[in-house]
ZATORSE-154964 format. One record per atom (N, C-alpha, C, O): atom name; x, y, z. Coordinates in nm, 3 decimals. Each point is the difference from the previous one (the first is absolute). Example, Ala and Ser with C-alpha at 12.3 -4.5 7.8 and 13.67 -1.06 7.14 Angstrom:
<sites>
+------+---------+---------+---------+
! atom !      px !      py !      pz !
+------+---------+---------+---------+
!    N !   1.319 !  -0.569 !   0.780 !
!   CA !  -0.089 !   0.119 !   0.000 !
!    C !   0.090 !   0.120 !   0.000 !
!    O !   0.104 !  -0.002 !   0.066 !
!    N !  -0.139 !   0.107 !  -0.138 !
!   CA !   0.082 !   0.119 !   0.006 !
!    C !  -0.077 !   0.109 !   0.073 !
!    O !   0.051 !   0.111 !   0.017 !
+------+---------+---------+---------+
</sites>
This chain:
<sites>
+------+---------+---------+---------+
! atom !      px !      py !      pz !
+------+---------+---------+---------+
!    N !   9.137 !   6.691 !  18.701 !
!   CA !   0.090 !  -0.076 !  -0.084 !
!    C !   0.079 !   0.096 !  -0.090 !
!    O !  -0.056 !   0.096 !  -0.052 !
!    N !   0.201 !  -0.125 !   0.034 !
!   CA !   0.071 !   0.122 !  -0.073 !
!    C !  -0.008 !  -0.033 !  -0.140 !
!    O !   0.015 !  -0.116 !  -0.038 !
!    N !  -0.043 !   0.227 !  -0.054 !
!   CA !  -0.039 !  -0.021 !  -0.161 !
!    C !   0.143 !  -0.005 !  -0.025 !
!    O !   0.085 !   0.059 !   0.068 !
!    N !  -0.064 !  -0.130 !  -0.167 !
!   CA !   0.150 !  -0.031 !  -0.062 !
!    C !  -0.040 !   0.062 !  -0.181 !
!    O !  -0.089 !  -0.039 !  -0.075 !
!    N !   0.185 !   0.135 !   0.056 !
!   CA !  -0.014 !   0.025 !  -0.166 !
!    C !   0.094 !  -0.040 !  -0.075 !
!    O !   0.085 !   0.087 !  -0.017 !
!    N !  -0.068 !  -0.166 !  -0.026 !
!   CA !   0.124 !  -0.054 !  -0.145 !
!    C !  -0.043 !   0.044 !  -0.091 !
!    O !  -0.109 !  -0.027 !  -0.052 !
!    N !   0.203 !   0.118 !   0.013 !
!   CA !   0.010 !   0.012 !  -0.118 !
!    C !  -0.025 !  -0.067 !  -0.161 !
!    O !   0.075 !  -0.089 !  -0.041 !
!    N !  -0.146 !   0.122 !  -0.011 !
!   CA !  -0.017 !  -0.121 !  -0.108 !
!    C !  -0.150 !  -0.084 !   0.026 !
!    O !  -0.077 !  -0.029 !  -0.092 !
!    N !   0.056 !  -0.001 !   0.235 !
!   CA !  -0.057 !  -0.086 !   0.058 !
!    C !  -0.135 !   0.075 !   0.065 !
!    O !   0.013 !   0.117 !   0.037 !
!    N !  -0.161 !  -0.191 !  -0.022 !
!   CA !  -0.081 !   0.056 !   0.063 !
!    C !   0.060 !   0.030 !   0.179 !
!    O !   0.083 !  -0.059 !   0.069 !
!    N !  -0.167 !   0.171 !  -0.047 !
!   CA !   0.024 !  -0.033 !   0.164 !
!    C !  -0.089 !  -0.054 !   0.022 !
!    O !  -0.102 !  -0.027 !  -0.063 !
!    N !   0.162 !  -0.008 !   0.230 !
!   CA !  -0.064 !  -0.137 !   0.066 !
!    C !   0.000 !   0.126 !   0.142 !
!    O !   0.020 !   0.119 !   0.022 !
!    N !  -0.067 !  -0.270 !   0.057 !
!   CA !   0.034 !   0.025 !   0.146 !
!    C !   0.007 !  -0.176 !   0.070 !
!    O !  -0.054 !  -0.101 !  -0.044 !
!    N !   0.150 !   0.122 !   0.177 !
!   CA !   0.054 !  -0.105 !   0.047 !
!    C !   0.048 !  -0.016 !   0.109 !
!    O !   0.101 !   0.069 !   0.016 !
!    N !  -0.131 !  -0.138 !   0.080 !
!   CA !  -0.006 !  -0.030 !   0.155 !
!    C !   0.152 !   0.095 !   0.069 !
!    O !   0.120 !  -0.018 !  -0.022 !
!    N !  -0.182 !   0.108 !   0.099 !
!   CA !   0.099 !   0.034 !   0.083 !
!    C !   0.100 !  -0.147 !   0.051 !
!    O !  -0.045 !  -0.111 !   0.031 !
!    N !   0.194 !   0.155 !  -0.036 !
!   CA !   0.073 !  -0.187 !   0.068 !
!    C !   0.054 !  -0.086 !  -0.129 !
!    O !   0.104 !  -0.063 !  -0.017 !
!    N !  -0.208 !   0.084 !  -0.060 !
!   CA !   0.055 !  -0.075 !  -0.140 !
!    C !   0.110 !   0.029 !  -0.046 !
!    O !   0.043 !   0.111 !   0.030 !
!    N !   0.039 !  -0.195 !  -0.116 !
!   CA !   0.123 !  -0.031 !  -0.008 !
!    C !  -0.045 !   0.076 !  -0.163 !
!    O !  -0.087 !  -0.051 !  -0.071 !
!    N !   0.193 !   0.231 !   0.016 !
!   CA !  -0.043 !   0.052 !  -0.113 !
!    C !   0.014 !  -0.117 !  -0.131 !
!    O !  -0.076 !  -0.012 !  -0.096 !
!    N !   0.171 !  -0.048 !   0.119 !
!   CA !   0.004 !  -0.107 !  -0.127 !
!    C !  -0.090 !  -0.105 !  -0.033 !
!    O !  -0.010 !  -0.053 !  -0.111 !
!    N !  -0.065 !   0.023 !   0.228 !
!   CA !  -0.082 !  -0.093 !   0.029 !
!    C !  -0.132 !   0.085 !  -0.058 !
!    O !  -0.041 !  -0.059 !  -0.100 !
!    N !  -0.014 !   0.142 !   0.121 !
!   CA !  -0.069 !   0.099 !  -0.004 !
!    C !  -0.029 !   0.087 !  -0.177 !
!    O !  -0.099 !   0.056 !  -0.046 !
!    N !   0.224 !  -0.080 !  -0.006 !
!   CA !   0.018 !   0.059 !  -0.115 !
!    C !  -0.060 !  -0.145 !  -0.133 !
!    O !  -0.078 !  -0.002 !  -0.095 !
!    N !   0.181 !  -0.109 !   0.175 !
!   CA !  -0.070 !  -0.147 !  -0.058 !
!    C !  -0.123 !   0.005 !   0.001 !
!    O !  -0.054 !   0.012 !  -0.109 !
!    N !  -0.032 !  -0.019 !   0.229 !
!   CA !  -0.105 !  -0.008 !  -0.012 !
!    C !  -0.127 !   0.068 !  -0.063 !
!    O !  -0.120 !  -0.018 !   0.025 !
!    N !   0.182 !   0.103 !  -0.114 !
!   CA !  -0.081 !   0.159 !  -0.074 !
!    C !   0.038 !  -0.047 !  -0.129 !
!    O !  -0.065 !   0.061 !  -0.085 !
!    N !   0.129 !  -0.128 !   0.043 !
!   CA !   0.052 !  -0.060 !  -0.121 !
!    C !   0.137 !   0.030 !  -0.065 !
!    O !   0.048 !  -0.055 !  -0.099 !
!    N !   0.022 !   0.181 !   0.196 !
!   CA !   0.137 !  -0.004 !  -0.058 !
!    C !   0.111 !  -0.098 !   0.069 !
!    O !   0.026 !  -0.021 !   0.118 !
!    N !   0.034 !  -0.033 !  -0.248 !
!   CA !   0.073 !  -0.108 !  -0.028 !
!    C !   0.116 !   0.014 !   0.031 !
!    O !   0.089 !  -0.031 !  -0.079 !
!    N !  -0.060 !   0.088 !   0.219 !
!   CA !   0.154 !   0.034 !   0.054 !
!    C !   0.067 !  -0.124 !   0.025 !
!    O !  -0.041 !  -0.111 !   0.036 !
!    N !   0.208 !   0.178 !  -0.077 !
!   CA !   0.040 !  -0.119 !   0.005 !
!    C !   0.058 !  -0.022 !   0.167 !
!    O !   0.001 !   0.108 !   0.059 !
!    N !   0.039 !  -0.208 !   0.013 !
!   CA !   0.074 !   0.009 !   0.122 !
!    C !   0.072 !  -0.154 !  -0.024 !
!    O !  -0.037 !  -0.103 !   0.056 !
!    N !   0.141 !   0.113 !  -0.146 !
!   CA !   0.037 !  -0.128 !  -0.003 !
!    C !   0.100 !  -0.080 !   0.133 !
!    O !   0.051 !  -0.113 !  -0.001 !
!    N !  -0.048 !   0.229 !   0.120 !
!   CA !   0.052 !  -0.104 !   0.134 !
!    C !  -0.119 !  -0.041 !   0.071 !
!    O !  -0.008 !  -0.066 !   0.103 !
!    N !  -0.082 !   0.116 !  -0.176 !
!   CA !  -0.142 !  -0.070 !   0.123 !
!    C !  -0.009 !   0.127 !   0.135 !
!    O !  -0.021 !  -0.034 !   0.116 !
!    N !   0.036 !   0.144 !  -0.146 !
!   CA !  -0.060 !   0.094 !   0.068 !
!    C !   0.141 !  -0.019 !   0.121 !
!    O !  -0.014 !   0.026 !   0.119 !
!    N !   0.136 !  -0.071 !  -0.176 !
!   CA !   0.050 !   0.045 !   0.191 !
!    C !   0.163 !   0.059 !  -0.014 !
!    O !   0.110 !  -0.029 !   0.046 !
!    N !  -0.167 !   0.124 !  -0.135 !
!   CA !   0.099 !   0.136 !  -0.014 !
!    C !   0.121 !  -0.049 !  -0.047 !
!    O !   0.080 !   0.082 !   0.045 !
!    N !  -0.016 !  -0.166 !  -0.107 !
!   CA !   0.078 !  -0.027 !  -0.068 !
!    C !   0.048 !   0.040 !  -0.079 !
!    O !   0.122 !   0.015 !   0.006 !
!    N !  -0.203 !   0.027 !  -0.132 !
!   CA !   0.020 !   0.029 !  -0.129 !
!    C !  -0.104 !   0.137 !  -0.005 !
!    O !  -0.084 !   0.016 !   0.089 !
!    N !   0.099 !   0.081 !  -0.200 !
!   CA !  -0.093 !   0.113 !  -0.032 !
!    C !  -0.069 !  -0.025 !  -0.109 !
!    O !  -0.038 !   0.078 !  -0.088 !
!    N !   0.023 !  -0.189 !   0.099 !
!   CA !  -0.150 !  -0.019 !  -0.142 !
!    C !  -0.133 !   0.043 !   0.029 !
!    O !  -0.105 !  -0.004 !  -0.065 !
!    N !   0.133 !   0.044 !   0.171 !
!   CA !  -0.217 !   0.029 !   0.052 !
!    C !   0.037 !   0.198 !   0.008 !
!    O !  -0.101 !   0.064 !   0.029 !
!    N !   0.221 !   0.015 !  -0.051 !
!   CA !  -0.003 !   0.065 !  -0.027 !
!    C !  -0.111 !   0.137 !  -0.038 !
!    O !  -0.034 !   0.016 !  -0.118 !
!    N !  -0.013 !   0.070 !   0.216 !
!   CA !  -0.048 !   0.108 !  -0.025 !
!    C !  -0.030 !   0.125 !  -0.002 !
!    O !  -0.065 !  -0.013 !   0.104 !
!    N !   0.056 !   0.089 !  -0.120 !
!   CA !   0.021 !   0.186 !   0.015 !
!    C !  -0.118 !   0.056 !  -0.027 !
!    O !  -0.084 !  -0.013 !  -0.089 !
!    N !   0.100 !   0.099 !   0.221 !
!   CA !  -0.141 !   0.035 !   0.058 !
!    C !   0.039 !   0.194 !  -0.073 !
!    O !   0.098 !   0.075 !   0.002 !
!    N !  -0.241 !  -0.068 !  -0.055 !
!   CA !  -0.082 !   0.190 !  -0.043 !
!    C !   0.002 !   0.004 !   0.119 !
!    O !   0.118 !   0.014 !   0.030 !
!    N !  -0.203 !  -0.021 !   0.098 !
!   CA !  -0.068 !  -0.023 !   0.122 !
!    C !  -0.007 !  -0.077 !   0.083 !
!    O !  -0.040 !  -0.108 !  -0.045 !
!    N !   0.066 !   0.106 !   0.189 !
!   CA !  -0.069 !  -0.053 !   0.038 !
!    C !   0.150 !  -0.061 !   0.082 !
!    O !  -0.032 !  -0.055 !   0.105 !
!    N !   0.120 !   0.054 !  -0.119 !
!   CA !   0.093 !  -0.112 !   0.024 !
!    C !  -0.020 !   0.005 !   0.153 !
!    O !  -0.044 !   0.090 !   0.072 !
!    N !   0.092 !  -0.220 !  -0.041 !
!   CA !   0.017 !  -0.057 !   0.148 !
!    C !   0.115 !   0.042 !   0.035 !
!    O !   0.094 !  -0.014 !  -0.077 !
!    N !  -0.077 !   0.073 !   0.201 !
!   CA !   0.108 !   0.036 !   0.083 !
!    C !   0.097 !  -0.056 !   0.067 !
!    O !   0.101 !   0.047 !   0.053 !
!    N !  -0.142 !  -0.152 !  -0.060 !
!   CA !   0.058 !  -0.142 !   0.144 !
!    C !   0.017 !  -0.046 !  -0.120 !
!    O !  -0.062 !   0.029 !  -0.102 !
!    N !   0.185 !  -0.131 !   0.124 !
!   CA !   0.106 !  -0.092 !  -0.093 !
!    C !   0.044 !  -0.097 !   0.063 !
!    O !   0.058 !   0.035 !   0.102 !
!    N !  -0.060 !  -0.164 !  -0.122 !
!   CA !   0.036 !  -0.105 !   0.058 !
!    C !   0.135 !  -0.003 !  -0.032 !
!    O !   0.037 !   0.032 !  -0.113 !
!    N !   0.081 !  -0.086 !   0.244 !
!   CA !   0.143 !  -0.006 !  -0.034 !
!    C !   0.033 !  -0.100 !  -0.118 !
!    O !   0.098 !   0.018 !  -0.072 !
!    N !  -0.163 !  -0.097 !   0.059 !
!   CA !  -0.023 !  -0.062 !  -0.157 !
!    C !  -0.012 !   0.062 !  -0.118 !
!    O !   0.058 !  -0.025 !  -0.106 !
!    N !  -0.130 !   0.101 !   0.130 !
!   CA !  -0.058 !   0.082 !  -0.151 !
!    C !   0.159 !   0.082 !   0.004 !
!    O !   0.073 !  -0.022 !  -0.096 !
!    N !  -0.044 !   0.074 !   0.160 !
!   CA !   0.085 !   0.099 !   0.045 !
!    C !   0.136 !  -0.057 !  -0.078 !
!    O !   0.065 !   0.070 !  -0.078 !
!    N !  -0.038 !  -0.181 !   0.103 !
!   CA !   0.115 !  -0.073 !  -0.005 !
!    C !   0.005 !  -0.023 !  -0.142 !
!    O !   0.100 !   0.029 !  -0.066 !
!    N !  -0.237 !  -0.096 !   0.003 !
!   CA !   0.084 !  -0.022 !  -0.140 !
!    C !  -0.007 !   0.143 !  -0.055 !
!    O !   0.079 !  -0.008 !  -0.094 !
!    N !  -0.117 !   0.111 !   0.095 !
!   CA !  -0.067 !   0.093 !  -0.053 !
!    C !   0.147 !   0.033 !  -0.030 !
!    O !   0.042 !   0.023 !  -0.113 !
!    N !   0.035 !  -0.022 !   0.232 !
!   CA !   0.152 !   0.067 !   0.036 !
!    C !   0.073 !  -0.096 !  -0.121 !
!    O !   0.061 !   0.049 !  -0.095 !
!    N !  -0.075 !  -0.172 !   0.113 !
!   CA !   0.083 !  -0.071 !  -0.058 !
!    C !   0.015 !   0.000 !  -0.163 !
!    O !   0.101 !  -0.015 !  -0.070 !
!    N !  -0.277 !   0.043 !   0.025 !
!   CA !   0.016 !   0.028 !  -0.150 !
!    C !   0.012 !   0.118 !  -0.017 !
!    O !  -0.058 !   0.019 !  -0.107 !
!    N !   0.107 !   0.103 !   0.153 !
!   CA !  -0.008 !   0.130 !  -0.019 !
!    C !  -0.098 !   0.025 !  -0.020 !
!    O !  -0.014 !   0.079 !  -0.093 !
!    N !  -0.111 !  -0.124 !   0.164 !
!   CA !  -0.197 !   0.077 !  -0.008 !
!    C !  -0.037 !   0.084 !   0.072 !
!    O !  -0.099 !   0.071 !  -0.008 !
!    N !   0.222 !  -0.078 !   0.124 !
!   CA !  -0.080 !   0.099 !   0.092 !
!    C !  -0.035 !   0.153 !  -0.025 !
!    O !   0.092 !   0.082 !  -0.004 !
!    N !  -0.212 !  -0.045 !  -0.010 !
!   CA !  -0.088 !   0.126 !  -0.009 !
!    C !  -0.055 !   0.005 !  -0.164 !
!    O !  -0.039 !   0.088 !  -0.077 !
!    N !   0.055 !  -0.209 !   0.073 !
!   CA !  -0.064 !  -0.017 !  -0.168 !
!    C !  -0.155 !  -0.036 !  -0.044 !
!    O !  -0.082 !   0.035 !  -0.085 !
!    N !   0.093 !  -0.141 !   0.211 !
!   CA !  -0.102 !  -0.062 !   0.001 !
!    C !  -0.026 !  -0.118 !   0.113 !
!    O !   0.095 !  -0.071 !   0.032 !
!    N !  -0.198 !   0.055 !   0.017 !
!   CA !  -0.019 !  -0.106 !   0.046 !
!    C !  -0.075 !  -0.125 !   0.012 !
!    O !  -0.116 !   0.012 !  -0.039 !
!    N !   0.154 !  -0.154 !   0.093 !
!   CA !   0.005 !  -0.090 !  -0.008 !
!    C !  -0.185 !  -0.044 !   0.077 !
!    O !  -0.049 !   0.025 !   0.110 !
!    N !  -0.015 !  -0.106 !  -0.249 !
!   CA !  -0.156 !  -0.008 !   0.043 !
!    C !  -0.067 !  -0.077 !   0.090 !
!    O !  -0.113 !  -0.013 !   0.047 !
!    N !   0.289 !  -0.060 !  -0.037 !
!   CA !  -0.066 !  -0.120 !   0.084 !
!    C !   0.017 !   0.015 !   0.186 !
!    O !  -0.040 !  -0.077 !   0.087 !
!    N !   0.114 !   0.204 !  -0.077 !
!   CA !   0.051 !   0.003 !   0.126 !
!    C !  -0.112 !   0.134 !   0.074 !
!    O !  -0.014 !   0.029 !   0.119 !
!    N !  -0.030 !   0.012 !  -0.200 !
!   CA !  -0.163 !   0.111 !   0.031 !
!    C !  -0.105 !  -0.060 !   0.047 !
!    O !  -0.058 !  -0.079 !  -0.075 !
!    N !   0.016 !   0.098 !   0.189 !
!   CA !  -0.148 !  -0.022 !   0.048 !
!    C !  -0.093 !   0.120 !  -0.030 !
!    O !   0.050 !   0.097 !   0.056 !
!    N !  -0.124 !  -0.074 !  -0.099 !
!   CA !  -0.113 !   0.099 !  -0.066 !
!    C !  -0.020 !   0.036 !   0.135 !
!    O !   0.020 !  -0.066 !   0.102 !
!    N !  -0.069 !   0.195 !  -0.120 !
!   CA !  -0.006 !   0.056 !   0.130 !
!    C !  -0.077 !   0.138 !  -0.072 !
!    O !  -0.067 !   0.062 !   0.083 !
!    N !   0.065 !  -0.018 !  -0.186 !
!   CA !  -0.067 !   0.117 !  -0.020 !
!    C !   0.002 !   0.048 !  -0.148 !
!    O !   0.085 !  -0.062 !  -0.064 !
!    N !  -0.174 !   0.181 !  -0.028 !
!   CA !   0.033 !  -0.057 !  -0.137 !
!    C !   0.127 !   0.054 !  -0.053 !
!    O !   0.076 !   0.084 !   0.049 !
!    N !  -0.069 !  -0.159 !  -0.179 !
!   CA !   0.131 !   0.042 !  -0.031 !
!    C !  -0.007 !  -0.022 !  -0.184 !
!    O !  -0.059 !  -0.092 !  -0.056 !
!    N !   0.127 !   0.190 !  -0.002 !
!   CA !   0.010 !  -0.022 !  -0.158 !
!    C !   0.140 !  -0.067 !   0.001 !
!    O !   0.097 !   0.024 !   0.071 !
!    N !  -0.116 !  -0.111 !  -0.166 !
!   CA !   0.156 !  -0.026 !  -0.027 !
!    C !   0.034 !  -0.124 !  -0.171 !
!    O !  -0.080 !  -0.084 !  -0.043 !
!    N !   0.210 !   0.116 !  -0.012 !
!   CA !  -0.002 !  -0.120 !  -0.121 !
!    C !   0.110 !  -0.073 !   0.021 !
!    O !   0.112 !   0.025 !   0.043 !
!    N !  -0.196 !  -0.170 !  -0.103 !
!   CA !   0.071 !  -0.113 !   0.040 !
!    C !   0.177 !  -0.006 !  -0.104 !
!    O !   0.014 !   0.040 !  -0.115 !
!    N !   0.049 !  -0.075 !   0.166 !
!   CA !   0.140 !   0.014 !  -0.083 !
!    C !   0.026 !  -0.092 !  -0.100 !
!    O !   0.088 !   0.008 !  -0.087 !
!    N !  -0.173 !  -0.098 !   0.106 !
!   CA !   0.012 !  -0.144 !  -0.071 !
!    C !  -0.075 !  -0.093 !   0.031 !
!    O !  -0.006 !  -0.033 !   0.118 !
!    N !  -0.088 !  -0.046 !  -0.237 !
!   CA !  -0.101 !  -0.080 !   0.040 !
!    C !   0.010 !  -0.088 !  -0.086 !
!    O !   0.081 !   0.017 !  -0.092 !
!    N !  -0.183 !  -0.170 !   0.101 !
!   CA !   0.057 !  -0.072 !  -0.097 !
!    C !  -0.049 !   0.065 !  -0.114 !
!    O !   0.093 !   0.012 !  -0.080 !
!    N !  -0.168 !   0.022 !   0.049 !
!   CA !  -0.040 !   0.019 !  -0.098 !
!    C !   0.170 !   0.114 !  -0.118 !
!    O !   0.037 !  -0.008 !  -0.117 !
!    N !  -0.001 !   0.074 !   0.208 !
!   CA !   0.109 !   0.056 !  -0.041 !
!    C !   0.113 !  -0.047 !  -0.017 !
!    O !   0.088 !   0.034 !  -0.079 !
!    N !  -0.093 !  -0.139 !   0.182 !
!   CA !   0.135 !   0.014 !  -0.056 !
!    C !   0.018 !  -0.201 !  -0.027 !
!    O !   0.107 !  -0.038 !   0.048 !
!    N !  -0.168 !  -0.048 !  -0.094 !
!   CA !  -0.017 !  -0.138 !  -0.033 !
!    C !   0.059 !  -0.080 !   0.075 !
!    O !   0.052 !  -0.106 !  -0.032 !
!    N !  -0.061 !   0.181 !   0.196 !
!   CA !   0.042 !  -0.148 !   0.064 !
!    C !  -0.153 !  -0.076 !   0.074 !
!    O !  -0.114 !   0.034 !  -0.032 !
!    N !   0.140 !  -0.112 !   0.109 !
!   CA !  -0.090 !  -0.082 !   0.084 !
!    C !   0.051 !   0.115 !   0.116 !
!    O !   0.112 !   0.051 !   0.013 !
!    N !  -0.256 !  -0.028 !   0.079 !
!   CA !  -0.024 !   0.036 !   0.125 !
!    C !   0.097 !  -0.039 !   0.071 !
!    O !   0.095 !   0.077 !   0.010 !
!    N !  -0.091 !  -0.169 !   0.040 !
!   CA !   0.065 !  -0.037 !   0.123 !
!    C !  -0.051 !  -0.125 !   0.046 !
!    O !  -0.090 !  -0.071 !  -0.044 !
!    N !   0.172 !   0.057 !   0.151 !
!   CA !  -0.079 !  -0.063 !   0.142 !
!    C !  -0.142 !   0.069 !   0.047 !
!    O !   0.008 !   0.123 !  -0.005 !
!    N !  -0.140 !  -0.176 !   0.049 !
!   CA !  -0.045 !   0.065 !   0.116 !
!    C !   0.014 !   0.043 !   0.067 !
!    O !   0.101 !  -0.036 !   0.058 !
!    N !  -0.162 !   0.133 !  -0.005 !
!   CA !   0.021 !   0.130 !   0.084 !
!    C !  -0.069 !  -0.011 !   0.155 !
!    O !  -0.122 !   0.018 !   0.007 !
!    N !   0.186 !  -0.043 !   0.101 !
!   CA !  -0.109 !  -0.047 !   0.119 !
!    C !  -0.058 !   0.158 !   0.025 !
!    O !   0.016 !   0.105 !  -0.062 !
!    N !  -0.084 !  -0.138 !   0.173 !
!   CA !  -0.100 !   0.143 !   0.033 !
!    C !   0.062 !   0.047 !   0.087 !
!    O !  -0.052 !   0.101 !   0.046 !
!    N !   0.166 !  -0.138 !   0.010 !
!   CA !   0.101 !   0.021 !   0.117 !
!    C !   0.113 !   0.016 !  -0.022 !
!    O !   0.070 !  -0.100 !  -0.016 !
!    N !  -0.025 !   0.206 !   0.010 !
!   CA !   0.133 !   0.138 !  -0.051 !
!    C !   0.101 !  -0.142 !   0.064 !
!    O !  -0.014 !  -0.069 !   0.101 !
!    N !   0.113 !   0.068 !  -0.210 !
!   CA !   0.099 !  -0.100 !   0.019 !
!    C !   0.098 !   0.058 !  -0.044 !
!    O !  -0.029 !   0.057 !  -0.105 !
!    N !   0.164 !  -0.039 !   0.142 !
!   CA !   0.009 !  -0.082 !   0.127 !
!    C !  -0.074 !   0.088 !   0.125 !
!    O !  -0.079 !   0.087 !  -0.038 !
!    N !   0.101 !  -0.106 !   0.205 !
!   CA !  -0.074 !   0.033 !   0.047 !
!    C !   0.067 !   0.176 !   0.025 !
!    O !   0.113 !   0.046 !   0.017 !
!    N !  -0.219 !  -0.003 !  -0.023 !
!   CA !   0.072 !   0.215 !  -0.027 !
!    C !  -0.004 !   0.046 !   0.129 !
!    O !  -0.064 !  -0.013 !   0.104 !
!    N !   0.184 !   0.087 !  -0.164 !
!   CA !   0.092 !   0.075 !   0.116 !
!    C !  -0.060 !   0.123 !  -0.057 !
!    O !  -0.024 !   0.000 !  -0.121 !
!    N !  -0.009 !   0.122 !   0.206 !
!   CA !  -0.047 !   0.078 !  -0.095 !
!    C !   0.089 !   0.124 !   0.041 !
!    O !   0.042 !   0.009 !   0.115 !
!    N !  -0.019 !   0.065 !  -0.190 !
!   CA !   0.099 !   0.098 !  -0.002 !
!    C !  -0.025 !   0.175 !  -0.024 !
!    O !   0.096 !   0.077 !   0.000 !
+------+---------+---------+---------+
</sites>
C-alpha cells in the first residue's frame, strides 16, 4: 500500500487504485473538490515534495492548461495512488471557508484518457 505524507497532516497509507482525493478525505484532510472529483475546477488542488505521478489524464491536463496550472500542481481527484508520495494540499475547507463539494465517486470521472 503506498504511504501518502501531507504535510501538516499524519501519514497514512492507502489502497493502491484509490482515487488521491478520496484517500486524503478519508485520513481526515478536508479537501475541497467542489465539481465532485471530475476535473472541472482546481479546488482539490495539490503539489507534490515526492512522489508525483507521471501519467495525467487529458482532463487533468486540460483544465490545468486552461487555468494556467500546468506544472504547478496537480489535480487530487484525477490521481490513482500507485506509489508513495509527499505532497500539500492547496486548499481545504478548513482554509479556505467553503463547503467540500459534491461527492467524489471511486471512479476517475470523467472517464481518463491518459496521456
Amino acid at each position: 500500500m503506498p504511504q501518502i505524507t501531507v504535510v501538516g497532516f499524519p501519514t497514512f497509507e492507502a489502497p493502491a487504485g484509490q482515487r488521491l482525493v478520496l484517500a486524503l478525505e478519508q485520513n481526515g484532510i478536508d479537501m475541497l473538490h467542489r465539481c465532485g472529483g471530475k476535473a472541472r475546477c482546481t479546488t482539490c488542488l495539490v503539489t507534490f515534495s515526492s512522489g508525483e505521478p507521471t501519467s495525467m489524464t487529458e482532463a487533468e491536463k486540460t483544465v490545468l492548461e486552461a487555468k494556467g496550472l500546468l506544472g504547478q500542481g496537480r489535480l487530487s481527484c484525477q490521481i490513482l495512488l500507485e506509489a508513495d508520495m509527499t505532497l500539500t494540499p492547496a486548499r481545504t475547507v478548513s482554509s479556505s471557508g467553503l463547503e467540500a463539494g459534491t461527492p467524489v465517486q471511486d471512479h476517475l470521472e470523467p472517464e481518463p484518457v491518459w496521456i
